[in-house]
N, C-alpha and C positions, 0 to 999 in steps of 0.2 A: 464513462464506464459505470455502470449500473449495478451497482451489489445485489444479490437476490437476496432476501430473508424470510421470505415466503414461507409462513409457518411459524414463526420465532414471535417472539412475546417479551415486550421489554418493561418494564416500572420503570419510570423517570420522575426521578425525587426534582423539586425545585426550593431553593431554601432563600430567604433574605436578602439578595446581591442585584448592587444594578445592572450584572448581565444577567438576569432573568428573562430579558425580554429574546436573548440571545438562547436562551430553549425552546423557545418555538419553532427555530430555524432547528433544530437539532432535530425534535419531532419530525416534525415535516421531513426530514430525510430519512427515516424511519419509515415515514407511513410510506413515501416513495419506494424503497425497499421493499413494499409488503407484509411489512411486521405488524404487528396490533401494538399498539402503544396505551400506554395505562399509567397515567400521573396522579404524584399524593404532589400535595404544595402543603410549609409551614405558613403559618398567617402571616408572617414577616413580606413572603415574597408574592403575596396576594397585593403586599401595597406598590409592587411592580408592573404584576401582569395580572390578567383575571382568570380566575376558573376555566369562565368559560369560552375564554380564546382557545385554552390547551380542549376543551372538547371539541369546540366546533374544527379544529385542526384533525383530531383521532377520533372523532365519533364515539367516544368511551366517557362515564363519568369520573370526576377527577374528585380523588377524596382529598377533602379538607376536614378540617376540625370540626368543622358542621358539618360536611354532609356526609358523616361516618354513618351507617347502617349496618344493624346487626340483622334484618333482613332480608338483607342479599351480600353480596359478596366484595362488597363496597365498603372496608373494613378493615383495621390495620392487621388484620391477619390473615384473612381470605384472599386479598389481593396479589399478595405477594407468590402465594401458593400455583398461580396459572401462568408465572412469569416467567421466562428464565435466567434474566438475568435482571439486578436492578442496578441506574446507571444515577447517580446524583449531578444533577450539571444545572446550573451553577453552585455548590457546594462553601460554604460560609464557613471562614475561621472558626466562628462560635459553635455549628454543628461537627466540625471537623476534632474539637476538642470534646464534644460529647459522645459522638460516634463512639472514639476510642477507650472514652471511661463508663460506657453503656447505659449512659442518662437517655432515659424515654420518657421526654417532658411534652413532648409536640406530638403531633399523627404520625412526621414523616420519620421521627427517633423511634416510634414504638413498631413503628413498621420495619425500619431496618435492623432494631434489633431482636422482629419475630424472622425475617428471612435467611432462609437458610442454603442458597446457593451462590453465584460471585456476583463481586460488588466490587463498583467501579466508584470514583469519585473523581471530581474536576474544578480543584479551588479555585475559587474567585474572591479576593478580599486585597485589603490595602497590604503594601509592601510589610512593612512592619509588624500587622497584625499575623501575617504567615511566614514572616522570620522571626517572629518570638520564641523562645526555648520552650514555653509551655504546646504552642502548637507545632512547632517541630517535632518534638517527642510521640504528642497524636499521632502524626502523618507515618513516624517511624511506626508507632504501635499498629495501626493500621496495617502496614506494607508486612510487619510481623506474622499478621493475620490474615496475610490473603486478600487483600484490598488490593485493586489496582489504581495508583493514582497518574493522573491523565494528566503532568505537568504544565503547570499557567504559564501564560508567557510574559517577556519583559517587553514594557512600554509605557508610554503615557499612561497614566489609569486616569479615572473619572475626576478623582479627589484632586488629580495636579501633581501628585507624585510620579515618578520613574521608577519603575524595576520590576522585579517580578510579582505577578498578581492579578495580570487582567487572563480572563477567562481562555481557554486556548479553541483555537477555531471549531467551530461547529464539526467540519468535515472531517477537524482530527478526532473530537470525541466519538464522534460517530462511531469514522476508522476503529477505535478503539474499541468501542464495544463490539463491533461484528469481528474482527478478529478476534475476541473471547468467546461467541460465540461461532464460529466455524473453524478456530482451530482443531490441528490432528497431531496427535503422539506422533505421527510419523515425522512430520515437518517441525512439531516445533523446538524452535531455537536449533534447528540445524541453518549452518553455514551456505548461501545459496549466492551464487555471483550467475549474476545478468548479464549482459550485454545487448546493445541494440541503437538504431541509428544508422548514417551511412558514414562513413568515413571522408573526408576532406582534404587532397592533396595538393597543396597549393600549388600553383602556376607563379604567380607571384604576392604581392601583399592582399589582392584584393579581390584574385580571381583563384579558380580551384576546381582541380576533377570531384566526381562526386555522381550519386545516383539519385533514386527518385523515395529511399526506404522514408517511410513517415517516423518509424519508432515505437509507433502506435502498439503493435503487437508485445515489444518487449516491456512496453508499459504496464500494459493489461496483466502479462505473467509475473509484472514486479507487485502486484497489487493481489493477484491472488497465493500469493506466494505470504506476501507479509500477514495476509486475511488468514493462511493455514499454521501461522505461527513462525514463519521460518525466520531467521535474521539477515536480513536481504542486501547486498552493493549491488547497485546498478551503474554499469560503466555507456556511459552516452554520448552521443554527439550530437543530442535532440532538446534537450532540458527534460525538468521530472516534475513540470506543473504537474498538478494535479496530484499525487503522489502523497502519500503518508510521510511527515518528515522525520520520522525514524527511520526509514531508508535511507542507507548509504549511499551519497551520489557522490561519482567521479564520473570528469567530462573529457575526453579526448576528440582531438580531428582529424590525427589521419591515422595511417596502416600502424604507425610506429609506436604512434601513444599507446594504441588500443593494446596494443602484446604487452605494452611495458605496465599501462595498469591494470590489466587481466591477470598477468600473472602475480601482481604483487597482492591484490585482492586474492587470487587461488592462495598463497603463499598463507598470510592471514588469515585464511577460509583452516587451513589444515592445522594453525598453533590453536583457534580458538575453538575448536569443536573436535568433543569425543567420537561426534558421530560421521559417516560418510560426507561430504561436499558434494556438493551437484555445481554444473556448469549447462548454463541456456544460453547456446551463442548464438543470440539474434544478430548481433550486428553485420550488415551489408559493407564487407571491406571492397575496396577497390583493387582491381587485381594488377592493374600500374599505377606509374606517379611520374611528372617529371620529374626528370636526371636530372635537372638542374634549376631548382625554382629559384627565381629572380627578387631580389630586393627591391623595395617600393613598387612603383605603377608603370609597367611598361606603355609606350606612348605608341598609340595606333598609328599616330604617323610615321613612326621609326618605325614599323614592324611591317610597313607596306602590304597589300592585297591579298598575298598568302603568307599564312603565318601557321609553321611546322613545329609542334611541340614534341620534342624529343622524350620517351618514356623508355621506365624500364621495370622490372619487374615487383611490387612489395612483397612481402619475407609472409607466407602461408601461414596467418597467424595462431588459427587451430593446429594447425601439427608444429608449430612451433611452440606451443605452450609445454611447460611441464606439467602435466596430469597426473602424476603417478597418485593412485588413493581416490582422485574425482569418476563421478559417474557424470558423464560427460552428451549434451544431447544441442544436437545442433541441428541448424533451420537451412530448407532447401528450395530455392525459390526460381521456378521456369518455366519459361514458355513454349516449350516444345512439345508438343501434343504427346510426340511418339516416344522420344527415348528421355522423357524429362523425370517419368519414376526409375527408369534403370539409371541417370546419373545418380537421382539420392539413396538409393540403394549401395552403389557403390562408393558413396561418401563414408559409409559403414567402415569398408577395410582402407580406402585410401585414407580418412582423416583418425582411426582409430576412434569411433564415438561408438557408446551405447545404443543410440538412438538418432533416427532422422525426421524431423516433420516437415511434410514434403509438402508446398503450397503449389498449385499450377494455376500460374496468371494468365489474364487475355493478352493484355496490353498494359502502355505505361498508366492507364487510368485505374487499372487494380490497384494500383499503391493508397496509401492513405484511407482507406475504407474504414468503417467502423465493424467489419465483417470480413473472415476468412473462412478458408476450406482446406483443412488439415487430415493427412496422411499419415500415422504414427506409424514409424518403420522400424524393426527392430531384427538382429540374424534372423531370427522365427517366425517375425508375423507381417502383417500391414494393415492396417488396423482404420478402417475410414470414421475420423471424429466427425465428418460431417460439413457442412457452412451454419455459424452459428454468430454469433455478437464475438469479439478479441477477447472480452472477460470469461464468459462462457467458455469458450473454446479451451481458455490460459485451465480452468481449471479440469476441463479432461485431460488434456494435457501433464497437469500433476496427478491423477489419477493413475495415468500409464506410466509414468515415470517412474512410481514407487516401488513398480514390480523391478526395476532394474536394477533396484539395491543389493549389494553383495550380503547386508548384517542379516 
């Protein structure tokens, strides 16, 4: 899944730490993005990586304490002013407690405390030196201020210690700045429960009904979802590699789990949030299951030449959810040339939803693609998104969705 940023403009402080070498990986998904990237380095973290790796990565010059120029824009003041956001990774105890007492001893201090839009920061330092009272207070003064800090993670560190303090993954600080940058008032920190995967009905310990859904799609709108600010559960039966892990994952396998943690996610979707719930139900349930799934491994010898598995109906889990307050938009996926838009149409009043996005497949090899072709259906309209990339698409998809708000 490919984030656009095409057009955005980021500063990326490097300070002291031996994950410095792990901001160039950071970069690099930045320029991938499309973004222009623009790095200051303190001398500290020059004895890590070099200048001119971060240029030949961004094509941009990287101001240091020498190569400040006040005839161009190469300058702890001018730079910061084409950015729009500045992102600190890897971010050092010792600048973490300067930041917040607005010591501008270095390029990259004097630069962040001329800039005047949001700022992110991503510690990296030993356990102790970022559980000390002196830099706990920082981090609080910071977050006081509008700093968003990109929490480290716990593990081995360099030094031989355990716990928290090594850098947190490339993909999540990434994550984390392009969500500051493409979030919307509309989305954020609203309540937003996913669904997606195929559901799993066992046969018995080792066998199971089931279809061909990848998940893929409901991945894609859990990711443009968290990118527009929203606070996101995703209920799966696929796993959420890949996935920002600030998303709530719960994982279900068959018809039964999925109602019983959908609705508990809705339940919690409406205590934590003032503002409306939205419900995306991607997920591909099964529309039977055996009567009677078996314990352990039934033996193909017992079961002789034909072997007749008894089904019966699962419980219609969208109209069996309680919705009352959610704006509700569910996915419609078939293969029938002719009446395959009049069924999702009439998903409308049979399933009580907002919204239908109608996909029509060839065959079983449409599944799993890194591309769909979506129909946003609504009483009023029908609205062709097109065939575009799953992320792409996820985010026309929140586009149309907005208008369906009651507020």
């Amino acid at each position: 899944m490919q984030v656009d940023l095409k057009g955005k403009s980021i500063l990326l402080g490097v300070t002291g730490s031996i994950s410095a070498y792990k901001a160039c990986d950071i970069a690099r998904l930045f320029v991938k993005a499309g973004a222009q990237v623009h790095v200051v380095m303190t001398a500290s973290s020059e004895r890590f990586v070099s200048a001119l790796t971060f240029e030949a990565l961004t094509r941009n010059p990287v101001l240091t304490d020498t190569s400040e120029s006040w005839s161009s824009d190469l300058n702890h003041i001018d730079i910061g002013k084409k950015c729009d956001l500045f992102l600190i990774s890897p971010c050092s105890a010792n600048t973490i407690n300067k930041l917040s007492q607005g010591i501008a001893d270095n390029i990259l201090t004097q630069t962040a405390l001329a800039f005047t839009k949001e700022m992110l920061i991503a510690p990296a330092a030993n356990t102790y030196m970022l559980s000390d009272p002196a830099t706990l207070k920082s981090i609080q003064t910071l977050r006081d201020n509008n700093v968003t800090i990109i929490e480290a993670q716990e593990k081995l560190l360099a030094c031989g210690d355990v716990g928290s303090g090594a850098l947190a993954e490339p993909s999540e600080v990434f994550y984390a700045a392009a969500r500051t940058l493409l979030k919307e008032s509309f989305w954020e920190n609203r309540q937003v429960v996913v669904t997606g995967g195929g559901s799993r009905e066992k046969i018995d310990e080792v066998r199971y009904i089931s279809n061909f859904s990848s998940g893929k799609m409901a991945k894609s709108l859990c990711l443009a979802l968290y990118l527009k600010g929203a606070d996101v559960s995703y209920i799966t039966s696929m796993g959420a590699e890949g996935l920002p892990l600030n998303i709530k994952v719960k994982h279900f396998e068959d018809a039964e789990a999925l109602l019983e943690q959908t609705q508990m996610a809705l339940d919690m979707a409406k205590i934590n949030s003032s503002q409306e719930p939205y419900l995306f139900m991607v997920a591909a349930v099964a529309d039977f299951k055996p009567k009677s799934p078996k314990k352990g491994k039934l033996k193909k010898s017992a079961l002789g030449e034909i072997w007749n598995v008894e089904l019966t109906q699962n419980p219609d889990v969208l109209s069996t959810l309680k919705r009352d307050g959610v704006t509700t938009i569910g996915f419609k996926a078939e293969m029938d040339n002719k009446e395959g838009l009049n069924n999702a149409v009439k998903l409308l009043t049979q399933k009580s939803v907002d919204a239908v996005c109608y996909n029509l497949l060839k065959d079983a090899k449409s599944f799993g693609g890194d591309e769909n072709e979506i129909t946003f259906i609504t009483k009023d309209t029908q609205i062709p998104l097109g065939r575009a990339d799953k992320l792409s698409l996820s985010f026309n998809i929140l586009t149309q969705s907005k208008e369906l708000s009651s507020e």
